[in-house]
N, C-alpha and C positions, 0 to 999 in steps of 0.2 A: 504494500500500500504506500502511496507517495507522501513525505512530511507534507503535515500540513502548513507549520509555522517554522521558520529560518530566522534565527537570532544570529545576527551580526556580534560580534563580542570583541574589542580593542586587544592584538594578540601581544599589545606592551603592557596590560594590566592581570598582575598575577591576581589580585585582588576579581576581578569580575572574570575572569578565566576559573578563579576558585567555583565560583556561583553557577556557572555556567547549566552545569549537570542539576540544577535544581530547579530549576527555571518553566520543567516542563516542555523547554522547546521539541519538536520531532527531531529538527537538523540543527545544529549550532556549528558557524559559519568562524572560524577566527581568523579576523582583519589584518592583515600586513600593508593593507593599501591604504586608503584615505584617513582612518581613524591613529596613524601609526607616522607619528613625525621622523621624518630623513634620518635624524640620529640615533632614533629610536629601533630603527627596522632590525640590524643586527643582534640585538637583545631577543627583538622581539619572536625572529625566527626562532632561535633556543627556545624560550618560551612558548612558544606556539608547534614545536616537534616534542615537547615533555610532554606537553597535556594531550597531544594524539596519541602518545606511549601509554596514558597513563590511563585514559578511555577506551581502550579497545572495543571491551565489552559491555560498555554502558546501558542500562537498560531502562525505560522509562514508560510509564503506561503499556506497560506488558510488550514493549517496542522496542528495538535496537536505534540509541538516538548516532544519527549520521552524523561523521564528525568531517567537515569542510575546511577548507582556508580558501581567500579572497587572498589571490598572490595583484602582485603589481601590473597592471599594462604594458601590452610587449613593446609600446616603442620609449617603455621608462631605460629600460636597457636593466632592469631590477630582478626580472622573474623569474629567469636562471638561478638567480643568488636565491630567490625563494625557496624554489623547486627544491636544490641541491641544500635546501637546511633543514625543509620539514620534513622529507619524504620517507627520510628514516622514520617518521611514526606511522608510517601506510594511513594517511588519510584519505575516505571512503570517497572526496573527489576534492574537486579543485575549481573555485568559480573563476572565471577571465574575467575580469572590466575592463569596458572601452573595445571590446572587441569586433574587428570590422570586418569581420566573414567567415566563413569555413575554412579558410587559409591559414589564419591564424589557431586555428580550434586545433588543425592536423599539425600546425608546427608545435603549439605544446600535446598533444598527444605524443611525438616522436620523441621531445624530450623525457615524457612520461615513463616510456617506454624502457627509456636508460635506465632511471632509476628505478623504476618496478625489479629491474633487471641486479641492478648493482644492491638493493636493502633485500634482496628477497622476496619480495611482495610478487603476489600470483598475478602473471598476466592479466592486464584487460581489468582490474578490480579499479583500480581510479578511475571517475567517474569525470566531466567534465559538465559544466553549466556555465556558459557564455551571457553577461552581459550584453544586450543587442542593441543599447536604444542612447551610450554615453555620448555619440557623436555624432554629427549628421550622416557621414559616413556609414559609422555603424547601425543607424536604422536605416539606412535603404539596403543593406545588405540582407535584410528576415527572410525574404521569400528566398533567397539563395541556399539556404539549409533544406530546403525540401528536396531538394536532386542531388544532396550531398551525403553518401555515406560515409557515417561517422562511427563508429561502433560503442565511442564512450562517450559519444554527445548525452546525458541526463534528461536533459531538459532548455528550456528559454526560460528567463526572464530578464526583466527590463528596471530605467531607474528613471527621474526625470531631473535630478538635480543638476547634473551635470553637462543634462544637455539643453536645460533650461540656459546655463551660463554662456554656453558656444553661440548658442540663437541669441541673446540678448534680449532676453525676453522677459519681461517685467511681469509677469503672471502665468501661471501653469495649470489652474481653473478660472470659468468665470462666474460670472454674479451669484450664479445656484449652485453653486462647488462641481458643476461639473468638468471633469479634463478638457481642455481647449482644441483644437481641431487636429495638431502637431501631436499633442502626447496620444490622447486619443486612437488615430491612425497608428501608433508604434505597438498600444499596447493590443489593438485587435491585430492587428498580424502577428504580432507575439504567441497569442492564443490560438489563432487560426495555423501559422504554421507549425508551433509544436503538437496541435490534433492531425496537423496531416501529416508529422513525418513518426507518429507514434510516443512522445516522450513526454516528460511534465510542462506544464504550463504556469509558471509561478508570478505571481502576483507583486507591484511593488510594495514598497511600504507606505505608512500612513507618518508621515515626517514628526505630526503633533503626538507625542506618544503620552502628555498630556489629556490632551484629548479622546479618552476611551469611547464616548458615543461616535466620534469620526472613525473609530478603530474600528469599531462593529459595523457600522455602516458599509465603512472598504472593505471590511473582511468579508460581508454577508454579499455585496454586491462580486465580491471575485467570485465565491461560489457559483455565485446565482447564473455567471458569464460565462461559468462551466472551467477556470481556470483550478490547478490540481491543491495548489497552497500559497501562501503570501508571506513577503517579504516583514521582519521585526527588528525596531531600532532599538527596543528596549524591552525587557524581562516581563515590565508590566503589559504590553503587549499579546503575550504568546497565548494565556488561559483566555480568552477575546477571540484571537485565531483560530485556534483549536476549538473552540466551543461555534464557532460560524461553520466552520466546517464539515461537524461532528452531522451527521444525518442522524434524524428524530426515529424514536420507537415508531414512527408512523410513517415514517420514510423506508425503514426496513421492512415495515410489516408489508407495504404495497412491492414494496421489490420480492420480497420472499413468496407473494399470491402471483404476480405478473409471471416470476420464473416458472411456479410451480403449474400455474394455468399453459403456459404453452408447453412441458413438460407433459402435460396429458392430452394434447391438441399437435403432436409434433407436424403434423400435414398442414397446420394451419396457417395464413398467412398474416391475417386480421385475426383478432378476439374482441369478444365487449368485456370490458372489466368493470364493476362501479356503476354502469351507465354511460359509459365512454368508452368509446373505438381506442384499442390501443395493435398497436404492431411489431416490425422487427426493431424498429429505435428505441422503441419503450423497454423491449427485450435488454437490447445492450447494456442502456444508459440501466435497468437494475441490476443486474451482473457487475456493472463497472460499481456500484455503491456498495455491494455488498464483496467486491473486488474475485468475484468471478470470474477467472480467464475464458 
């Protein structure tokens, strides 16, 4: 089943790296990039290869929580020096920021591949999820993942902060908070191309982390857009996440009637369930809640 909520956690702060595992989050992401000053990075690598040594087998809500790091952008000249400091804790993947295609996804995959090679780590187990949306460049590149195999590509997800800054752009909602025409466009091809190449569809964050009604509103409206999990800036975030996410005893019970009804109908191609026509989508989309392959 895919995380639903992604905490970002500063990999220079042994203090909130402590916390981390308490948090509830599915995936906890540790930061080398933006939350992690110049001087700081060096430490922070160490720092961020103990606590994937020390996590292996972390368990949370009857869950194996994903342990991630957010390395540097490839054209910082930095994410070499990332790769080759955390890898020895075989972290379950590795997010890109700022990334501007498939080109870059296969050049750290091949880096990947060194060091899966050189720590012992089983082939192919690093996982990959690319930032698509940091740069203007990198959001016209989203549809380009669809006719590109990847085999550790994870997933998409997208941010708007930073490419709010390149645009120049003095707001990133309008009057009724909804996304502006620019973010908008990135984050549905975000979601549309990761359902058409198979893999997650994750959600940004909600920046006010202040703000818990804005939280559950972003969090309930990714759901509702069919995206897999969303992005968290802060701890208090993630029970909010997790709880928008979480499908209701009335969600499984119709999923569990929908499977069980074409299960005794296998010729069928329509059923009425309820009083409503339901079909082969209705089929899926229960399977996929109840994570029926």
């Amino acid at each position: 089943m895919p995380p639903r909520s992604w905490l970002f956690v500063p990999g220079d702060s042994e203090k909130k790296l402590g916390k981390a595992m308490t948090t509830g989050a599915h995936a906890v992401i540790v930061d080398l990039e933006d939350a992690v000053a110049p001087a700081a990075k060096p430490q922070a690598r160490i720092l961020a290869r103990d606590w994937l040594a020390i996590h292996r087998q972390h368990v949370t809500e009857n869950r194996p929580v994903a342990r991630w790091v957010r390395i540097n952008a490839i054209d910082t000249g930095m994410w070499r020096e990332d790769l080759q400091g955390v890898m020895a804790g075989a972290p379950d993947g590795v997010m890109l920021p700022k990334c501007e295609g498939p080109d870059q996804v296969r050049m750290l995959a091949a880096e990947i591949y060194e060091l899966e090679q050189r720590n012992r780590i089983p082939n192919g187990t690093t996982r990959i999820l690319p930032l698509v949306s940091e740069t203007a460049r990198s959001a016209l590149t989203i549809p380009s993942y669809v006719d590109s195999a990847m085999p550790r590509l994870a997933g998409l997800t997208w941010g708007a902060e930073d490419l709010s800054a390149v645009l120049g752009a003095s707001r990133k909602r309008d009057a009724n908070g909804a996304w502006t025409d620019a973010f908008r466009f990135i984050r549905a091809q975000c979601l549309l191309v990761a359902h058409a190449t198979g893999i997650w569809s994750i959600d940004t964050l909600h920046d006010d982390f202040r703000d818990e009604a804005g939280t559950q509103r972003a969090a309930q409206a990714a759901r509702a857009d069919g995206f897999t999990g969303m992005l968290a800036i802060h701890p208090s975030q993630v029970p909010i996440i997790n709880a928008a996410f979480a499908p209701s005893a009335d969600e499984l019970a119709e999923a569990e009637a929908i499977i069980g009804l074409f299960a005794q109908n296998p010729a069928a191609g329509t059923l009425q369930y309820n009083g409503r026509m339901i079909d082969q989508p209705h089929l899926r989309m229960a399977k996929q809640l109840l994570g029926i392959g």
